[in-house]
Residue frames relative to the residue before (quaternion, step in Angstrom):
aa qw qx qy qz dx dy dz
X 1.0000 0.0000 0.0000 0.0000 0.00 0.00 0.00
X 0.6386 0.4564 -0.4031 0.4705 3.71 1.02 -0.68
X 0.5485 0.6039 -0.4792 0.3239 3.77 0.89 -0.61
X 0.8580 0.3324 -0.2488 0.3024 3.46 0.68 -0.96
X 0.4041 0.6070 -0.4420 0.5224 3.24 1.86 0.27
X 0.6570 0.5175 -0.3261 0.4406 3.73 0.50 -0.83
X 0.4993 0.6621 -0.3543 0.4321 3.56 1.01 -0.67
X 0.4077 -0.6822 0.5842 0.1645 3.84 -0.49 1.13
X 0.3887 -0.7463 0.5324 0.0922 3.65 -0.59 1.51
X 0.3448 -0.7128 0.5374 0.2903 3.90 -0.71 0.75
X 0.2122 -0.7104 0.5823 0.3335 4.41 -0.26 0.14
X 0.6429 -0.5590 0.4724 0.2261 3.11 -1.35 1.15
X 0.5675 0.6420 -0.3212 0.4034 3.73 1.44 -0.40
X 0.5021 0.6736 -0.2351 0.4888 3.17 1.92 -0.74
X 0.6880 0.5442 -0.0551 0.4770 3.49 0.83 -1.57
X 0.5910 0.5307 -0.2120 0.5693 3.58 1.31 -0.92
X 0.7163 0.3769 -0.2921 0.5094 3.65 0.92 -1.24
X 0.6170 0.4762 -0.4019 0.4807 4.01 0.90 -0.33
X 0.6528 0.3979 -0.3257 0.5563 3.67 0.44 -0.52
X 0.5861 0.4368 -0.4246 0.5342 4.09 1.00 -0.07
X 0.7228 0.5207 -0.3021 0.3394 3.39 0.53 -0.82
X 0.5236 0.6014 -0.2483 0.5500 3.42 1.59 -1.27
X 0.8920 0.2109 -0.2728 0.2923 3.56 0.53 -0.37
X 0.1563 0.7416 -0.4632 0.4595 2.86 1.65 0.93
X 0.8605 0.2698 -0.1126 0.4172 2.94 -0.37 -2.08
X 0.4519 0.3853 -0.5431 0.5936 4.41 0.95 -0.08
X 0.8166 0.2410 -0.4564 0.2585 3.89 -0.33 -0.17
X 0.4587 0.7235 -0.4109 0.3118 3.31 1.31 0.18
X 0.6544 0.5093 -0.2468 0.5014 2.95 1.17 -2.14
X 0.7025 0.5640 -0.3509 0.2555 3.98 0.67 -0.78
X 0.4722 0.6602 -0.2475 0.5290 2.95 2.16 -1.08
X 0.6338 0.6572 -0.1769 0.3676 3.33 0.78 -1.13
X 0.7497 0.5054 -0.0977 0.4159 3.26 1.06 -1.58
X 0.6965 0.4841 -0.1579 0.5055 3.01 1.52 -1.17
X 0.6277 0.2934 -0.4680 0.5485 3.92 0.88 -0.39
X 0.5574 0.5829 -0.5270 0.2680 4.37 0.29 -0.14
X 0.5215 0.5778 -0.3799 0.4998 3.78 1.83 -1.37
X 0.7197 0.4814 -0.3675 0.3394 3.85 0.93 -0.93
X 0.4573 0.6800 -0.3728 0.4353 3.38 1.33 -0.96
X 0.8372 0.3615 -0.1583 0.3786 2.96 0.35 -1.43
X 0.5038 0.5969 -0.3829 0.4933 3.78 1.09 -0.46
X 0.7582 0.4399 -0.2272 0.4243 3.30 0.47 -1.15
X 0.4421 0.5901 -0.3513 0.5769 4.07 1.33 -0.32
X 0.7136 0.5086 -0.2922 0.3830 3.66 0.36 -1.07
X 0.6852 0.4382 -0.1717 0.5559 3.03 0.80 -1.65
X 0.7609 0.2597 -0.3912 0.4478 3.99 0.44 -0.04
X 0.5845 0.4771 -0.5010 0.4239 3.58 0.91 0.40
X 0.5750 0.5461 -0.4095 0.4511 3.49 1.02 -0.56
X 0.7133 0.3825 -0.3626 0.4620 3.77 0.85 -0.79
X 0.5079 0.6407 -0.3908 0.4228 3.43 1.00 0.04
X 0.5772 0.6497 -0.1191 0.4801 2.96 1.01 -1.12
X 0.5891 0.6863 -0.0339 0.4253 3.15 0.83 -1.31
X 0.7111 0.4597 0.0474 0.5300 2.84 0.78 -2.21
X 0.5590 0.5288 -0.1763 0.6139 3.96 1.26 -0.67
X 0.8289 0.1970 -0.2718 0.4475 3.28 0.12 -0.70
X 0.6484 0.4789 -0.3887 0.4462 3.41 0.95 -0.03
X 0.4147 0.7169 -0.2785 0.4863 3.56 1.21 0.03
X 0.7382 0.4943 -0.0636 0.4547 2.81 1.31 -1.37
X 0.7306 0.3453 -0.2655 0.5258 3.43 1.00 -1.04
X 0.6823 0.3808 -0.4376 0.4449 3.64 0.97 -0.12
X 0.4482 0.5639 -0.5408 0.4343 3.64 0.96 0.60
X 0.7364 0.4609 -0.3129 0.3839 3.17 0.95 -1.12
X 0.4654 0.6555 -0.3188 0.5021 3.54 1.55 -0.54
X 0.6464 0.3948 -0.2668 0.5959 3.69 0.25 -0.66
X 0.8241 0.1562 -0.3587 0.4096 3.92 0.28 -0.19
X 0.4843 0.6531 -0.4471 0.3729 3.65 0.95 0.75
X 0.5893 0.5936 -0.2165 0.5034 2.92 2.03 -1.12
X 0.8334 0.2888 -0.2057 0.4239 3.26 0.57 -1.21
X 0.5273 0.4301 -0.4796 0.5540 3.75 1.41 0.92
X 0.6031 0.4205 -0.5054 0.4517 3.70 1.06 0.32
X 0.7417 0.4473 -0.1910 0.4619 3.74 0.92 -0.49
X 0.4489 0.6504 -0.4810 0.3796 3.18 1.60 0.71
X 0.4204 -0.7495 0.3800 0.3422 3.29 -0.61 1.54
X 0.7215 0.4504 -0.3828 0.3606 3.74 0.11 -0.67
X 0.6002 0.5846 -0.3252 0.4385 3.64 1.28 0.01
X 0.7673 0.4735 -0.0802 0.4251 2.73 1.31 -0.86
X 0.3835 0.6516 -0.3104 0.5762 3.54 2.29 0.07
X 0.5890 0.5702 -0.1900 0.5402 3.53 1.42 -1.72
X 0.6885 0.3619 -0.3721 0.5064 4.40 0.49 -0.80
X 0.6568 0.5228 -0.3681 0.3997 3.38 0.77 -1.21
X 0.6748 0.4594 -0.3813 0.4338 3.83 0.74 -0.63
X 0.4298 0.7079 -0.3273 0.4550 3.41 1.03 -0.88
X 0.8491 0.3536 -0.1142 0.3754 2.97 -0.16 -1.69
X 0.5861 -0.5823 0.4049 0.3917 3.66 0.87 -0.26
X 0.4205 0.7391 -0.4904 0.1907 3.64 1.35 -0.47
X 0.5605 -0.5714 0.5759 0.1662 3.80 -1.97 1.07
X 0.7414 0.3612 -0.4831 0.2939 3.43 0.88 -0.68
X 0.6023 -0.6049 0.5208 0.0018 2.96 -2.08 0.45
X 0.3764 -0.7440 0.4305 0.3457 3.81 -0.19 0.96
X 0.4879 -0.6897 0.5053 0.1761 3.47 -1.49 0.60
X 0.2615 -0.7300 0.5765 0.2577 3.11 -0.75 0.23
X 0.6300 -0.4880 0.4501 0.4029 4.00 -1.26 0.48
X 0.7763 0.3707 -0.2288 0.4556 3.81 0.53 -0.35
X 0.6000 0.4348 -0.4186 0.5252 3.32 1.33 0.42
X 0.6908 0.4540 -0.4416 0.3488 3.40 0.97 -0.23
X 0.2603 -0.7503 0.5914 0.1397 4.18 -0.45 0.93
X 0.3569 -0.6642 0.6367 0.1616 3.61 -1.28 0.61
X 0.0856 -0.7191 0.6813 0.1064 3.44 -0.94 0.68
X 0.2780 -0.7691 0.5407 0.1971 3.87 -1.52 0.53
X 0.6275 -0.0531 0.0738 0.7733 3.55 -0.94 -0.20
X 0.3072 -0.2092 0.8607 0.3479 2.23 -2.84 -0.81
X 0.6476 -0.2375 0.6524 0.3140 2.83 -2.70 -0.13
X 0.6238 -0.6205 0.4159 0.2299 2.93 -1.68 1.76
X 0.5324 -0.5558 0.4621 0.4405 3.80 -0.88 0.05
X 0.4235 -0.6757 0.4905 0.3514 3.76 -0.92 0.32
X 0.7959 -0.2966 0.4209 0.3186 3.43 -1.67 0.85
X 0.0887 -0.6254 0.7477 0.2048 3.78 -0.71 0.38
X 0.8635 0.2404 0.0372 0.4418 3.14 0.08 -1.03
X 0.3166 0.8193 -0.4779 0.0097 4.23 -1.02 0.50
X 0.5393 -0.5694 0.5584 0.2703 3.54 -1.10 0.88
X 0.4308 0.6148 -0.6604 -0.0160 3.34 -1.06 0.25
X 0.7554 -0.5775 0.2727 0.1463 3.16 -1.74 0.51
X 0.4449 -0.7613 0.3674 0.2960 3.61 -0.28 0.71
X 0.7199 -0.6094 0.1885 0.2735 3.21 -0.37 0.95
């Protein structure tokens, strides 16, 4: 009977501070869990706009080479025949150059009295 009296007693204050501590570190790891789902949410959503960003890259590459195979001139001599078209190829010496015009006139002006 003296053995177990002699025996140093643990204080429930002890037990209180493990069961505090334990729920620290379960709200950490939960804390923990929950900003990584964001990490990761927030990766998706910028590969998808990447993505996004890629394919749209693409279709206006592909845009620019539809254009510049509709506005190819020798392709476009080939539809016009096709098509039945009247007009008629120029020569360099029919085409004239024109410059400015003459400034517009003054609606409106101040001048000094004599």
């Amino acid at each position: 009977m003296n053995r177990l009296r002699s025996e140093p007693k643990t204080h429930p204050s002890v037990f209180i501070a493990l069961m505090f501590a334990a729920l620290i570190i379960a709200g950490g790891g939960i804390m923990q869990a929950i900003c990584k789902n964001s990490q990761i949410q927030t990766e998706r959503l910028i590969d998808q706009a990447e993505t996004r960003i890629d394919q749209t890259r693409v279709k206006i590459r592909m845009v620019e080479v539809n254009t510049d195979e509709l506005l190819d001139r020798f392709d476009m001599q080939e539809r016009l025949k096709e098509a039945g078209s009247k007009l008629v190829p120029l020569s360099p010496a029919d085409i004239e150059e024109v410059g400015p015009g003459l400034p517009a006139p003054e609606v409106a002006s101040i001048s000094d009295p004599p």
